[in-house]
N, C-alpha and C positions, 0 to 999 in steps of 0.2 A: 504494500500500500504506500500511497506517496507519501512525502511529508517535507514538507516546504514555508518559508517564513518568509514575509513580503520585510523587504528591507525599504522600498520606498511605492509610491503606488503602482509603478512596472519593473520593477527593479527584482529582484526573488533571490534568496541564497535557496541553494538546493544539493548543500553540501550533506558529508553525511560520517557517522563517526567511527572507530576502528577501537574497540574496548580490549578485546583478546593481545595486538600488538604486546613483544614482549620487549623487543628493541627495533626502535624504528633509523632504515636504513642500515638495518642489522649488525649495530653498530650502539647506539646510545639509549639506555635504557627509561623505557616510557611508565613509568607509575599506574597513570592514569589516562593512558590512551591516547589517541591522537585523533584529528576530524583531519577530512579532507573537502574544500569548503569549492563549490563550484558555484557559479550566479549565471542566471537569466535573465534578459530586459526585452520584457514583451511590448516592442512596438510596434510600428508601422512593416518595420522587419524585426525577424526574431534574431533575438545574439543567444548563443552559449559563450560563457567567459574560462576555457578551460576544463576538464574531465574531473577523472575522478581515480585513485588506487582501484585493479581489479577487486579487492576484496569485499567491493562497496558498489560491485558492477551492477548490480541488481536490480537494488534501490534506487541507484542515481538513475537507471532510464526510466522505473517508475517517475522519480520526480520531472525527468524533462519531458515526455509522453505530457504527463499531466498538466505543463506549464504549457503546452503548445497547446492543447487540446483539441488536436486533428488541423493545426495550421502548419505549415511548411516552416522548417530550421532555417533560416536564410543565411546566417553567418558564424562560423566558430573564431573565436580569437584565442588563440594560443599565448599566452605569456608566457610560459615554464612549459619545457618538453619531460621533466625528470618523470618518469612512470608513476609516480603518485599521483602526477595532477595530471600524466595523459596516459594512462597505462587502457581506458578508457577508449581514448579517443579514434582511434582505430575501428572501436563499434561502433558510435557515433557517424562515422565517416560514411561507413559499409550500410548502417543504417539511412542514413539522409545524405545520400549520395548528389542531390541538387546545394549543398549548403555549400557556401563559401568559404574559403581559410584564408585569414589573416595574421600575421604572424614575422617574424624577421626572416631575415632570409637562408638562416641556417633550418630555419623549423621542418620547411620542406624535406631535405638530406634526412633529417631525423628521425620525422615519419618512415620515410621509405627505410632507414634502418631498422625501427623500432617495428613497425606495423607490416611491411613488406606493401604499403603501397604508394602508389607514383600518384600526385595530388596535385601537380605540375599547371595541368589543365583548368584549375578552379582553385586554385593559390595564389594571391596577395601578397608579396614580399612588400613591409612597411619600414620606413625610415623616419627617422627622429621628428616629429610634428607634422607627421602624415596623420588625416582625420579619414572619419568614416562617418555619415550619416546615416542616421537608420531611421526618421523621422522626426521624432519629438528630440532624440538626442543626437549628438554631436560626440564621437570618440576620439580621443587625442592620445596620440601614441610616443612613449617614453622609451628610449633604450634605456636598459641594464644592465651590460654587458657580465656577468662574474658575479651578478649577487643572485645565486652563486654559479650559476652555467653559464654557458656566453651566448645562446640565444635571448636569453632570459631580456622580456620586456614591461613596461606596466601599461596600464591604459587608463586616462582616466576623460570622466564622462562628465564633461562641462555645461552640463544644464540639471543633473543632480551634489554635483561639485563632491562625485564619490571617485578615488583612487582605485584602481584593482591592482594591488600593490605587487602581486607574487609572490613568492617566497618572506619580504621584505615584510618585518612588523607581524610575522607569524610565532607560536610557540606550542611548544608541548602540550598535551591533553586536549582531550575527546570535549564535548559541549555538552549541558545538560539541559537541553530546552532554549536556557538566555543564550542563544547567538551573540547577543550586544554584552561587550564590557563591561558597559556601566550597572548592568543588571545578572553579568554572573563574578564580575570580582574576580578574577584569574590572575592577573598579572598583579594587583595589587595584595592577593592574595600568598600567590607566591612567585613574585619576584624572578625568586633564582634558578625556576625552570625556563623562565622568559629568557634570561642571561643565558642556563644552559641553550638555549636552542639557537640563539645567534649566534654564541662566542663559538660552536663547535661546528652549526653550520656554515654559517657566512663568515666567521669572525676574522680568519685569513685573510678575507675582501677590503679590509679598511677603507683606502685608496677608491675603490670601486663605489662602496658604499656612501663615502665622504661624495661623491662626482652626484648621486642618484637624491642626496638629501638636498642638495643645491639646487636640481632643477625644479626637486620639489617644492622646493620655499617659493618658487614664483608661481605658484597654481594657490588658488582655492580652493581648500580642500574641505567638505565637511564630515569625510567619513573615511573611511579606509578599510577597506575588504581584501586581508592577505587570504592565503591557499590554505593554512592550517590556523586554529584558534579562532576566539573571535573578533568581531566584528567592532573597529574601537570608530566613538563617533561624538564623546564628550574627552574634553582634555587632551585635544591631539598634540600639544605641546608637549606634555611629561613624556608622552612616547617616542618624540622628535628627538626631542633632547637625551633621552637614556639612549639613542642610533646615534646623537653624535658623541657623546663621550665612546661609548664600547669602539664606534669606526675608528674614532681617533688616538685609541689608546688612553683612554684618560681615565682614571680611577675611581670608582663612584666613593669610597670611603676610605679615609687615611688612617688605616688600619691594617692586621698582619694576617699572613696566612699560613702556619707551621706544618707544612707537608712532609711525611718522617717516614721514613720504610726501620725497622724493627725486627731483627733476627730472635734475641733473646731480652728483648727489653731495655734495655741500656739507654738504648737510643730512643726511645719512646720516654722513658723516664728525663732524662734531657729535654725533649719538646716540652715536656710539659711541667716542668720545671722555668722553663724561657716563658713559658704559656702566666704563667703564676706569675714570674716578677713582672712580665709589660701589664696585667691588670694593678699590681701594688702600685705599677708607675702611671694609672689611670686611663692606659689601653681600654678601648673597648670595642665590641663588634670580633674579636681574635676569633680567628678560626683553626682548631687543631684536628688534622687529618691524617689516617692513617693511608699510604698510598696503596696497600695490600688487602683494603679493605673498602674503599671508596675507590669510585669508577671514575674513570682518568676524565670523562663527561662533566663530571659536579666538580674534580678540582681545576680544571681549564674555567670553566666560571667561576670559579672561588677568585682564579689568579688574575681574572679580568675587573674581579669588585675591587681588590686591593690594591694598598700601592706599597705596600711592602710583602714579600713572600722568604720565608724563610727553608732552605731545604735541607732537610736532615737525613743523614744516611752511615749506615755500617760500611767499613769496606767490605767486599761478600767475592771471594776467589778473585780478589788482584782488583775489583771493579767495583761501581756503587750497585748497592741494590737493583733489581729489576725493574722494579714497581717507579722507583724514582728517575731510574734511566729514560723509561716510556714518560714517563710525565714531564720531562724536559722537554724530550722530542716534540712533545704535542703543544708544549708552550712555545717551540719555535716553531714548528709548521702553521701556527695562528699566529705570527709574527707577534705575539706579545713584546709589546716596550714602555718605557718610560714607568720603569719599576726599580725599586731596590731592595737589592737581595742579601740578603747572611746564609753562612754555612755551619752545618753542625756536623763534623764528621767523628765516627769511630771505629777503633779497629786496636784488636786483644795485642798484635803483634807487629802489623805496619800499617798503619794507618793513611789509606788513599785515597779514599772517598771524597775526601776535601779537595785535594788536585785536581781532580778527575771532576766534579762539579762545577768547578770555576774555569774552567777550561770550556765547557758544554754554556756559562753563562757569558764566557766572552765574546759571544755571537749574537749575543741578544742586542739588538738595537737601543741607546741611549738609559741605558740601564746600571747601574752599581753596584756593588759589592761591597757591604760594609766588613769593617773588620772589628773585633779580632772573627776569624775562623776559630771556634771552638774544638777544643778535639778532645774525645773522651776516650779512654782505654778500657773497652769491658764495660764499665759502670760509672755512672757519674762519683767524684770524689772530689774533694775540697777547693783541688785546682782548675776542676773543669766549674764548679759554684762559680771562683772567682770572674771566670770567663764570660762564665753565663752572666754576671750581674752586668760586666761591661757590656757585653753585646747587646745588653737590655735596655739598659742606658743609651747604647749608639741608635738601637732603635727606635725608641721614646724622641730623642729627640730632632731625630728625620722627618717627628711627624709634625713635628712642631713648626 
């Protein structure tokens, strides 16, 4: 049965949601599901604005069946090729074989990869302030080159003054009726799945993203409809502004994050010990994380809220930890910068961890390394205390 929510009076999301997901992009683990939000603007001509995950094949031609109601599809607009928002669209096509594709010019090639068909003959390749009319509305078409694929486009519709953002301003978890923000509370509610889903999706894009906020500031906007989450359409400022800190590297809270890998405690005991004296010295917000136990997903956003991160590690056969190794990586493949960092290293018999850490952070873009390097042997003891009070201290006052 269909089930559909009018966003404006021809406007329709007919998205739809995915509760079972147990890692979306089988890669980042989803709590609470994920939606895949697809919209309709029943005018003069009919638009689909994107597909929908196979997994939601079903439902979604219920809902656009039923939004047509035996009228002709006239036009599909492709923002995002990624199989979640067109995995879909291949049936759509095969279905409503008179509808038009518009789209950039990679879309085409994409199809024909992804679907196996040649769309050549009834494809639209659009360029930066290319429009569309479909009666009552007027389409205006954004590049987005990388946030986060390189077809990737937005479209927005200048007589409802709504954005179809793409990927862009979307987040983790399924919908529970409220489509709209202001009426399900998600992002305010929690925050740092919102951060997880850019900082791991898109978060690499800065550069891209920075280019895509800019063109948006000269539109009117009154609403924004990305491809997953909801629908934001009060306060479009707090959400502007949380895309331009995260694009541009900027730290939403001046505060720590102690990511620790923990063979036989030593090192755990340390963090959290460092953990203890920044709250005596009026730290707040500290975040202590076990990297062996927390998914590299939640501390790539941990490392994007703060602006100081602290890594801590045993030396483990000649090298740092596993777990801390992977979460480096991952903080340089999202170009993480403009952060500073301490070290906490241990090791019973030669201690490397520490070398071997700051060597992996002197790649990091515009970023520090405060001293001292802590170094613990086995178990924290009076000398590594001393250490730790200073490194607290150099902390404490970086933030100041």
């Amino acid at each position: 049965m269909y089930n559909i929510t009018k966003i404006t009076d021809d406007i329709s999301y007919i998205g739809l949601n995915d509760r079972r997901i147990e890692l979306f992009e089988n890669a980042y683990p989803v709590k609470n599901g994920v939606s895949y939000n697809s919209y309709m603007i029943d005018d003069e001509k009919t638009v689909l604005l994107d597909t929908v995950d196979w997994s939601a094949a079903r439902g979604f031609m219920e809902n656009v069946l039923y939004v047509l109601s035996g009228r002709p599809l006239d036009y599909v607009i492709v923002d995002h090729m990624e199989p979640d928002h067109a995995a879909t669209l291949g049936l759509i096509l095969e279905k409503f074989p008179e509808a038009k594709v518009y789209g950039t010019l990679k879309v085409a090639d994409l199809i024909k990869q992804f679907h196996g068909l040649d769309i050549k003959d009834r494809f639209t390749a659009v360029k930066e302030g290319d429009t569309l009319n479909t009666g009552r509305h007027t389409l205006h078409f954004t590049m987005a080159p990388m946030v986060h694929w390189p077809e990737v486009m937005m479209t927005y519709d200048e007589t409802d003054k709504v954005l179809f953002s793409a990927d862009a301003f979307g987040r983790f978890g399924a919908l529970s009726g409220n489509i709209f923000e202001d009426e399900a509370g998600l992002w305010k509610a929690d925050l740092g799945d919102a951060r997880r889903y850019y900082t791991n999706i898109v978060g690499k894009y800065g550069a891209n993203v920075q280019n895509v906020l800019k063109k948006a500031a000269a539109l009117d906007i009154s609403m924004i409809c990305p491809l997953h989450g909801p629908v934001l359409r009060e306060d479009l400022g707090y959400y502007i502004d949380l895309y331009l800190k995260w694009s541009s590297y900027t730290p939403e809270d001046k505060t720590v994050l102690i990511a620790y890998g923990s063979v036989y405690g030593g090192t755990e005991n340390a963090a959290e010990i460092l953990a203890s004296k920044l709250a005596a010295l009026g730290v707040k917000n500290i975040r202590v994380a076990d990297v062996s136990k927390t998914h590299v997903s939640d501390l790539v956003s941990e490392a994007f809220r703060v602006s100081n991160i602290v890594i801590a590690s045993p030396t483990h056969d000649g090298n740092m930890l596993l777990g801390v190794e992977v979460l480096l990586s991952e903080l340089k493949y999202r170009s993480l910068q403009n952060r500073t960092f301490a070290v906490i290293e241990n090791g019973t018999w030669a201690p490397l961890s520490g070398k071997l850490i700051k060597e992996e952070l002197a790649g990091f873009k515009n970023c520090t390394v405060l001293e001292p390097t802590v170094t613990v042997k086995s178990a924290p003891d009076e000398a590594a205390l001393a250490s730790l009070d200073e490194l607290a201290a150099a902390i404490a006052g970086s933030l100041r």
